[in-house]
Backbone as CSV, one residue per row, in Angstrom:
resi,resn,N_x,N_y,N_z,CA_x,CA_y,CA_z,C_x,C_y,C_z
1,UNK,-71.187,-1.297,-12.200,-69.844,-0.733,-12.110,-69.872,0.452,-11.151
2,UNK,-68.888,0.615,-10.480,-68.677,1.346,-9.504,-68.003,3.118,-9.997
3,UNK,-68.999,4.204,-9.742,-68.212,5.459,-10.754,-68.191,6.413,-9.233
4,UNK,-67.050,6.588,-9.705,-66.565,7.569,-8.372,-66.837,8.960,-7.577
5,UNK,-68.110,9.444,-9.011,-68.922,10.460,-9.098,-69.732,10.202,-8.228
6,UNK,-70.500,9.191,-8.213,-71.489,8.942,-7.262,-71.354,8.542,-5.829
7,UNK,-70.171,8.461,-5.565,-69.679,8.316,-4.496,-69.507,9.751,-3.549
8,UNK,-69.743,10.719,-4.108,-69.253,12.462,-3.799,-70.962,13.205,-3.862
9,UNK,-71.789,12.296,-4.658,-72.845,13.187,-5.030,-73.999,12.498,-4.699
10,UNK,-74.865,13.274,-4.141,-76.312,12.830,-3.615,-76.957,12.920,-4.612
11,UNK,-78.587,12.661,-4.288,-79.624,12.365,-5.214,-80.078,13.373,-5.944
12,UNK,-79.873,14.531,-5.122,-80.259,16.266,-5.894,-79.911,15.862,-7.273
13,UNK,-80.503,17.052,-7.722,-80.038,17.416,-9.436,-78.633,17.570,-9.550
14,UNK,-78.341,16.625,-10.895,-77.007,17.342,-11.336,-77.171,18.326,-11.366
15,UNK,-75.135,19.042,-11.542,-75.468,20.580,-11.924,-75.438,20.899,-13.340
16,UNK,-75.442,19.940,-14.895,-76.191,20.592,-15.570,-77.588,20.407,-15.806
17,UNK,-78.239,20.261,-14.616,-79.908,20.567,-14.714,-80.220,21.522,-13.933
18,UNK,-79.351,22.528,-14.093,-79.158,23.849,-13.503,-80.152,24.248,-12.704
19,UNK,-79.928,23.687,-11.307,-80.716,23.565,-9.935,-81.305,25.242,-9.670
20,UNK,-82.346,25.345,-9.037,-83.095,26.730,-8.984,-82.589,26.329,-7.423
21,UNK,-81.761,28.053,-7.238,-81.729,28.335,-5.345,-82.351,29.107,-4.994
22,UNK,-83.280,28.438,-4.402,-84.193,29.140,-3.656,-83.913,30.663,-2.974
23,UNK,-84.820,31.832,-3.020,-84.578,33.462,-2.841,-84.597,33.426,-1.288
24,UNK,-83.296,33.546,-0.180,-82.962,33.848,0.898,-81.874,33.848,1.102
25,UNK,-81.746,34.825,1.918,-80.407,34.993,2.635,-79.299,34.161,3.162
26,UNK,-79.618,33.008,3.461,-78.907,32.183,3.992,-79.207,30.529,3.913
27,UNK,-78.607,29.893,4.111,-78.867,28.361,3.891,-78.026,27.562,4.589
28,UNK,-78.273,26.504,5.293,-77.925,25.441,5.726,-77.189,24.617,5.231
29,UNK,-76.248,23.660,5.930,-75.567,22.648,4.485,-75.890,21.489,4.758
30,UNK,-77.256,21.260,5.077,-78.281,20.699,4.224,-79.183,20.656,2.922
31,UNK,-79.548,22.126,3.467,-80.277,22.852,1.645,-78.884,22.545,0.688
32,UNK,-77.758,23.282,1.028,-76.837,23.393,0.265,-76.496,22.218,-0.896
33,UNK,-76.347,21.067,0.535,-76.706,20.004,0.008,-77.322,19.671,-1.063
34,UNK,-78.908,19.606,-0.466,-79.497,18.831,-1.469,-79.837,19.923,-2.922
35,UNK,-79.373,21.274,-2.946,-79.365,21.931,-4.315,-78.600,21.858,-5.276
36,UNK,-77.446,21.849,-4.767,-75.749,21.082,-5.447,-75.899,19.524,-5.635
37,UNK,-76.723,18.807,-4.859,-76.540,17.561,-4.809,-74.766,17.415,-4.922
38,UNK,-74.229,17.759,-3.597,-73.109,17.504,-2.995,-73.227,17.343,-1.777
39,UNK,-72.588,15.979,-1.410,-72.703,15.639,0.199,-72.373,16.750,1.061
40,UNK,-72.551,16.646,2.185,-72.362,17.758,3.738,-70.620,17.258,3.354
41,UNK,-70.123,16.213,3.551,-68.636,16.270,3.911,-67.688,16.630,2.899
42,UNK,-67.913,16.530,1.887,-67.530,17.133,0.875,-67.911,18.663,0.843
43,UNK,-68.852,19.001,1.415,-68.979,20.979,1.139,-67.904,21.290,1.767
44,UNK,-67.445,20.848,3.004,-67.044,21.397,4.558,-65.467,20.754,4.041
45,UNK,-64.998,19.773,2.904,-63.991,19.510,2.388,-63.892,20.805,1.513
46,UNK,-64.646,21.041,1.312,-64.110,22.221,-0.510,-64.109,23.448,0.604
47,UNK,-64.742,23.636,1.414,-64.212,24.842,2.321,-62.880,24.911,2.362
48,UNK,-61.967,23.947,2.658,-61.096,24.125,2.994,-59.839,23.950,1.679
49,UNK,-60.664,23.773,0.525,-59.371,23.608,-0.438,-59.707,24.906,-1.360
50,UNK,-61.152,25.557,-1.040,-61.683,26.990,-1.982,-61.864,28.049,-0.990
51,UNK,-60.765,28.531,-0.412,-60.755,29.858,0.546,-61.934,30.597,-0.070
52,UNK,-62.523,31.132,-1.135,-63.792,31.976,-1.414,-65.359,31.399,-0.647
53,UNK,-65.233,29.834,-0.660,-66.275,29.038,-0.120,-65.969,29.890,1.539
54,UNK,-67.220,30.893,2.047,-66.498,31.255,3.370,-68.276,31.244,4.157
55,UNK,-68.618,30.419,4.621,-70.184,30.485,5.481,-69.630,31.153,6.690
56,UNK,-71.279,31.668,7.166,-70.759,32.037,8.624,-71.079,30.951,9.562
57,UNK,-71.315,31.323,10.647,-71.461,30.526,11.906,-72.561,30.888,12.996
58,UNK,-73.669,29.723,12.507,-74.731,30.780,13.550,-74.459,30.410,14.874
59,UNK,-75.327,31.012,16.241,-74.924,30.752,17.316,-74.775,29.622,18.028
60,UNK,-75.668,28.641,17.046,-75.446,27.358,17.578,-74.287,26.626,16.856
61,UNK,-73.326,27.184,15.969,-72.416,27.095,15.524,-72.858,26.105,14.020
62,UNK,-74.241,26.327,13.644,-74.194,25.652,12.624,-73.688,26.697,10.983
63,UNK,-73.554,25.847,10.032,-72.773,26.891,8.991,-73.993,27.864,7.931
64,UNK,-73.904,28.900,7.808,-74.775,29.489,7.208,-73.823,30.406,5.608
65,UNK,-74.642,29.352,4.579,-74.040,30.082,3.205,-74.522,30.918,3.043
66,UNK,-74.490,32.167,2.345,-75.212,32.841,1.348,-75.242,32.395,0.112
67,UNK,-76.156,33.129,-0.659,-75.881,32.650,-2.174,-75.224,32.709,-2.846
68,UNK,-74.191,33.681,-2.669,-72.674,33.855,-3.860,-72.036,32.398,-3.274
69,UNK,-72.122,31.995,-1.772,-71.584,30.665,-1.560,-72.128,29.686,-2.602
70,UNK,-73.234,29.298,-2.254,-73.828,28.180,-3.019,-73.757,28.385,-4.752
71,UNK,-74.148,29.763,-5.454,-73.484,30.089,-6.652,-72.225,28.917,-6.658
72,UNK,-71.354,29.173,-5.911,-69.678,29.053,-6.311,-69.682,27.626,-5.693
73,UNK,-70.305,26.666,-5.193,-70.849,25.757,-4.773,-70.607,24.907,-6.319
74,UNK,-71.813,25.293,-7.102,-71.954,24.806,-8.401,-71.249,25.159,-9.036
75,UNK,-70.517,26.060,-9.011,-69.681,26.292,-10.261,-68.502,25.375,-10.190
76,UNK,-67.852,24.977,-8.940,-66.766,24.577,-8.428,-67.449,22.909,-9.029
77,UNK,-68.854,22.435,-8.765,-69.219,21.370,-8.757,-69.153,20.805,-10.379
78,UNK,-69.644,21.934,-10.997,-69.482,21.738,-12.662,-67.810,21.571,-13.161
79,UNK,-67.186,22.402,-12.571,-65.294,22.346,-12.877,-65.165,21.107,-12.601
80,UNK,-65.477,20.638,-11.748,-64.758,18.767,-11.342,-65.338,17.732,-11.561
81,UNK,-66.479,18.154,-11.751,-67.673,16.635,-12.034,-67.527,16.619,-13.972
82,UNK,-68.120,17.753,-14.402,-68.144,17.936,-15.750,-67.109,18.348,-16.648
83,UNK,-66.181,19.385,-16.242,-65.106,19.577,-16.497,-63.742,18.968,-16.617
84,UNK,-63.665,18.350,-15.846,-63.043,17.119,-14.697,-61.240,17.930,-14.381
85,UNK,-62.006,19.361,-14.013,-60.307,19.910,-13.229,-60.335,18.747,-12.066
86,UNK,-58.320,19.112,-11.933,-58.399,18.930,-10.492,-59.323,19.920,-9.511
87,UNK,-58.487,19.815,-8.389,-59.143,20.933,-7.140,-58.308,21.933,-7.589
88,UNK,-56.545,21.450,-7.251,-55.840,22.638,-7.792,-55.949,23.832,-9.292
89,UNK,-56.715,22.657,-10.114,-56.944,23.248,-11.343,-58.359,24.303,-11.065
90,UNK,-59.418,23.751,-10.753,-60.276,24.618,-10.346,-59.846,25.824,-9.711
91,UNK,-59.395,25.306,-8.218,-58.981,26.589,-7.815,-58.051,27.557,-8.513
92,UNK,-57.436,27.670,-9.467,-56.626,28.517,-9.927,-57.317,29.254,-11.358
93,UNK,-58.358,28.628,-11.423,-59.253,28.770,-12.792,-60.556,29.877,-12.500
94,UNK,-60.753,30.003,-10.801,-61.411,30.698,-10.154,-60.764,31.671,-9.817
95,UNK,-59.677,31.503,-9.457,-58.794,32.532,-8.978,-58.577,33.881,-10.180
96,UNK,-57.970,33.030,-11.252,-57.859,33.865,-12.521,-59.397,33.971,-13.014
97,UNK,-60.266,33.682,-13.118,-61.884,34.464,-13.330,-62.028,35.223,-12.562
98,UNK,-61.731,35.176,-10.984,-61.731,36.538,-9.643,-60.999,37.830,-10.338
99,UNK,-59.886,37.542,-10.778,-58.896,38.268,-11.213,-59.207,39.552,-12.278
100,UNK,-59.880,38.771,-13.740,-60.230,39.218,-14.538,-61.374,40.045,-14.606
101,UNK,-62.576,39.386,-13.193,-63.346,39.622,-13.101,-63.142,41.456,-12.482
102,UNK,-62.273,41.807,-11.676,-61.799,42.639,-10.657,-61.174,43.733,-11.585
103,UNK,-60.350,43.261,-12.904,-59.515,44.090,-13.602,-60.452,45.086,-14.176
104,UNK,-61.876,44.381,-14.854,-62.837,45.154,-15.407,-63.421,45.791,-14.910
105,UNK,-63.528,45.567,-13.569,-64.519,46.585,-12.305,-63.794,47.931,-12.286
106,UNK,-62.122,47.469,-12.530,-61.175,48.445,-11.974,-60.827,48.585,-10.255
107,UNK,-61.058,47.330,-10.008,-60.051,47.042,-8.881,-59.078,46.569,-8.889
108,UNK,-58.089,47.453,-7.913,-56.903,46.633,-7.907,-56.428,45.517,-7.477
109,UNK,-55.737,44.590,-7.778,-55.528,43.025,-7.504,-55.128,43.166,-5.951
110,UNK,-55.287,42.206,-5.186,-55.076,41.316,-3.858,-53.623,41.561,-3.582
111,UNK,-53.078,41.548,-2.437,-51.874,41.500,-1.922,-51.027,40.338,-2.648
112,UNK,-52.096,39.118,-2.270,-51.354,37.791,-2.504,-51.565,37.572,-4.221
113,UNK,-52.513,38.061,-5.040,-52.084,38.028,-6.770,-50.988,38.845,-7.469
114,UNK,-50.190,39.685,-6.398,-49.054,40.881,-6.781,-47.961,39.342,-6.714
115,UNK,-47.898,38.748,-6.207,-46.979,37.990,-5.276,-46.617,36.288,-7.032
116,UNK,-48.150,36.270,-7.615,-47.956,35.032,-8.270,-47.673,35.601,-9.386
117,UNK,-46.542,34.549,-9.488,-46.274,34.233,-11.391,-47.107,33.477,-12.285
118,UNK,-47.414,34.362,-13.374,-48.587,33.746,-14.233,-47.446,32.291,-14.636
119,UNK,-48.257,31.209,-14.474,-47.706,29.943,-15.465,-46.910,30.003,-16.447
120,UNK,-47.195,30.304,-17.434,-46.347,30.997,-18.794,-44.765,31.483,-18.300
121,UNK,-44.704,32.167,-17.512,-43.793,33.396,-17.404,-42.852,31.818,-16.490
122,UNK,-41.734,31.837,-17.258,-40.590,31.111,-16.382,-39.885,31.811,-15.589
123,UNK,-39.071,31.768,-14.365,-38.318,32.599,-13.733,-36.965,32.243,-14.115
124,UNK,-35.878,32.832,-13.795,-34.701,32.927,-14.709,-33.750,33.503,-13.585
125,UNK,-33.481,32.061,-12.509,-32.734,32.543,-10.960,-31.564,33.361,-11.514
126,UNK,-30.853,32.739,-12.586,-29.636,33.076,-12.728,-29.801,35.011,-13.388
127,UNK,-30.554,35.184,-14.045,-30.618,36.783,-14.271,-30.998,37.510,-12.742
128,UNK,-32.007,36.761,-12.391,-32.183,37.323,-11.135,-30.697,37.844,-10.142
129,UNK,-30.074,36.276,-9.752,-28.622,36.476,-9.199,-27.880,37.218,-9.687
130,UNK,-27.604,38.043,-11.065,-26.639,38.669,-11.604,-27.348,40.308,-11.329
131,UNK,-28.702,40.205,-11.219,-28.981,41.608,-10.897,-28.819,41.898,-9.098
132,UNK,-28.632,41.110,-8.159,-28.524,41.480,-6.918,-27.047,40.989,-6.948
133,UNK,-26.638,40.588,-7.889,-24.720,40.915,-7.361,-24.664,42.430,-8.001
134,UNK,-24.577,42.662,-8.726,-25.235,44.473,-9.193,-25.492,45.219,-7.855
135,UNK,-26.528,45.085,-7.067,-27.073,45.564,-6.074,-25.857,45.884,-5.319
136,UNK,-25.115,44.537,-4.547,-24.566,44.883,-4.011,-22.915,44.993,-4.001
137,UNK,-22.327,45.035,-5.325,-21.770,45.875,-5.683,-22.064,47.286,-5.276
138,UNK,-22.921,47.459,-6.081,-23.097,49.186,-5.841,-23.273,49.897,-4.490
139,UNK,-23.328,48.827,-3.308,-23.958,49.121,-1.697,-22.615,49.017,-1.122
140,UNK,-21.316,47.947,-1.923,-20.148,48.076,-0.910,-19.517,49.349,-1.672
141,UNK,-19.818,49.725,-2.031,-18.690,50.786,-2.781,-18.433,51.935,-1.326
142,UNK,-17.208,52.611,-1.487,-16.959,53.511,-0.279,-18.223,54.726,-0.787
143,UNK,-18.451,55.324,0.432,-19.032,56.203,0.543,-18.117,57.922,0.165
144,UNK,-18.817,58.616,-1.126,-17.810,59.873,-1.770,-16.812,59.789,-2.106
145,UNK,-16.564,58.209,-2.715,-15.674,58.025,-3.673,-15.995,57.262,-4.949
């Protein structure tokens, strides 16, 4: 039978046989590869759906992780393989662990986390609309009268 897992994942260790990454600075997405046992096209896919996934670029333009990359490599790999989030679910499950993680440091949140509505919280256009007819009410009124 054909499982769709194995179609995404190389021969490396799963990630709950909680792969040892090797102590250096940087890595290839090859190593990356074969430590995640996640294909090359799939890393260079989750780049682009996990803005935190961020390698650099060596001069020959090949991609160089660090280890908080590859860390978040597996973690992302455990959310969807074992977990079975979506991407969107992952990513927002990371996002809010970034979040929480930041509140306790005592940093203040991101430009763009001021901006989101927690899930829970419904918006309510119509209170909204009744407070900016308010607004501008109060903006046409004559001026010293």
């Amino acid at each position: 039978m054909w499982v769709i897992k194995d179609m995404w994942a190389s021969n490396a260790p799963r990630s709950g046989d909680n792969p040892e990454i090797p102590d250096k600075l940087y890595f290839r997405i090859g190593e990356v590869s074969r430590v995640s046992g996640v294909k090359p096209h799939v890393l260079r896919y989750w780049e682009t759906e996990f803005p935190a996934i961020t390698p650099k670029k060596s001069g020959s333009g090949h991609r160089l992780y660090r280890r908080k990359d590859v860390e978040l490599i597996l973690e992302i790999k455990r959310l969807l393989y074992e977990e079975r989030f979506t991407i969107e679910g992952a990513r927002k499950y990371l996002s809010q662990k970034a979040r929480r993680q930041a509140a306790r440091a005592g940093k203040p949140p991101a430009q763009g986390e001021l901006f989101e509505a927690p899930a829970a919280e419904a918006v309510n256009l119509e209170e909204i609309r009744r407070e900016l007819q308010k607004i501008l009410e109060i903006l046409s009124r004559p001026v010293g009268g």
